[in-house]
N, C-alpha and C positions, 0 to 999 in steps of 0.2 A: 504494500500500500504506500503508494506517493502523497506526501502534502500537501494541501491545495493551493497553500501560498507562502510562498518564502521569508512575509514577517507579516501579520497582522495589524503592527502598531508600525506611526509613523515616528519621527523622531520626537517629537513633541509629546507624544503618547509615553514612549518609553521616561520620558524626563518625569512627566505628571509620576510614573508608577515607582521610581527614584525615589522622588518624593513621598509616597505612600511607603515607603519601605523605610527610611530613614525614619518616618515616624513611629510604625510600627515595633523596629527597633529600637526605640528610644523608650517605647514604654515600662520597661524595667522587667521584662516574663525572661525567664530562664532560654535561653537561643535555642535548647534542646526540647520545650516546650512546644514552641511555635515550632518546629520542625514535625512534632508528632499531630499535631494539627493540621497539619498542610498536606502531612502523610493522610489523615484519616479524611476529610474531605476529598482530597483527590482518590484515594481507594470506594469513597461511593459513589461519586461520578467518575470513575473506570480513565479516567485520564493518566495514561502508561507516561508522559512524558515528564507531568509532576509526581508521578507517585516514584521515578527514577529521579529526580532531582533531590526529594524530598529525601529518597532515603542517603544519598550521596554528600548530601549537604548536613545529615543527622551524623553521621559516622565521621565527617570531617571536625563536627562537634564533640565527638566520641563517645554516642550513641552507640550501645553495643547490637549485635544480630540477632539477640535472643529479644531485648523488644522490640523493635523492627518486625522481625517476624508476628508479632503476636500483636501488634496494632488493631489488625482488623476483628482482636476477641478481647481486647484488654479488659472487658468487665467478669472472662473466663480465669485469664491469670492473676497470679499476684506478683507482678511486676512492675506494676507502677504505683505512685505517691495516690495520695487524695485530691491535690490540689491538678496533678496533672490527668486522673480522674474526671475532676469537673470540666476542665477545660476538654477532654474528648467528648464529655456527655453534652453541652455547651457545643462542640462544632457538630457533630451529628446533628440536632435539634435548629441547628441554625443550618445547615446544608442540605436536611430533610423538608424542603417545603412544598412537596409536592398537595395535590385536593386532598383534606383532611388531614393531615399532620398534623399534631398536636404544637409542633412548632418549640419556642423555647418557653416550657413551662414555668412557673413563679417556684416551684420546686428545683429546678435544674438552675436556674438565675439564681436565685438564694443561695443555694451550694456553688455555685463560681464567686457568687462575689462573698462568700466568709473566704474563700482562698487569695482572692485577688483584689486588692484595691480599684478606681474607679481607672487610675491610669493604666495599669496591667488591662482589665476589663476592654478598654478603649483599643489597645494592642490585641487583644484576642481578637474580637470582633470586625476589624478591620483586616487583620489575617484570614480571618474568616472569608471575609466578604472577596478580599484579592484572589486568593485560593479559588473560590468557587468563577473567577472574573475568567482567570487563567484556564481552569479546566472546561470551560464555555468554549474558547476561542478555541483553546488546542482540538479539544474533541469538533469542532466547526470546520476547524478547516487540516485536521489529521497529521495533524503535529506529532512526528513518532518519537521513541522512551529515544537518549541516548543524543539526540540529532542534533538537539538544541542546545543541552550546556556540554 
């Protein structure tokens, strides 16, 4: 399968999303966090080329294979925190918004935010939100795992 276009965004595009990343980063979440996030949003919209970045970019943070591997069941293992618990249960809930999804319940918000302050919060959610921007475009126009970074 070929791509259907060799950049989606124009230069000015790419600067704006600079800028959303710089922020993002700045909100004070563990880089390993936002990484499992980006993983788990792109594993359910099937986008191969973040869910390769994500993990590429987790292990350079040094992210071990054993959770990596188990992202897509983390509420099966016991391999991760509480806090970066809420934050998977938080991007599911915000990535699942398909007719009738319960969406991000006052139960799953309440558990993010005893973990996270409102600036952390603001960083999730805007990960959130880019994550699912990227896995839109990429799945649109067949952006393969590996090609892009």
């Amino acid at each position: 399968m070929e791509a259907r276009l060799k950049s989606a965004a124009s230069p000015d595009v790419m600067t704006a999303i600079q800028h959303l990343y710089k922020e993002i980063h700045s909100g004070g979440v563990d880089p390993r966090v936002l990484e499992l996030v980006h993983l788990r949003a792109s594993q359910i919209n099937g986008c191969s080329p973040c869910v390769y970045a994500a993990v590429a970019t987790a292990k350079k943070n040094g992210e071990t294979d054993e959770r990596l591997h188990n992202v897509v069941t983390w509420r099966e293992t016991p391999f991760y925190s509480e806090p970066e618990r809420a934050a998977l249960a938080l991007t599911e809930a915000a990535t699942r918004i398909q007719d009738g999804a319960a969406g991000v319940t006052d139960e799953i918000w309440a558990d993010a935010a005893a973990h996270f302050g409102d600036k952390q919060l603001s960083a999730i959610i805007l990960n959130i939100a880019l994550t699912n921007f990227f896995n839109r475009i990429n799945r649109t126009i067949r952006e393969q795992a590996g090609k892009t970074w």
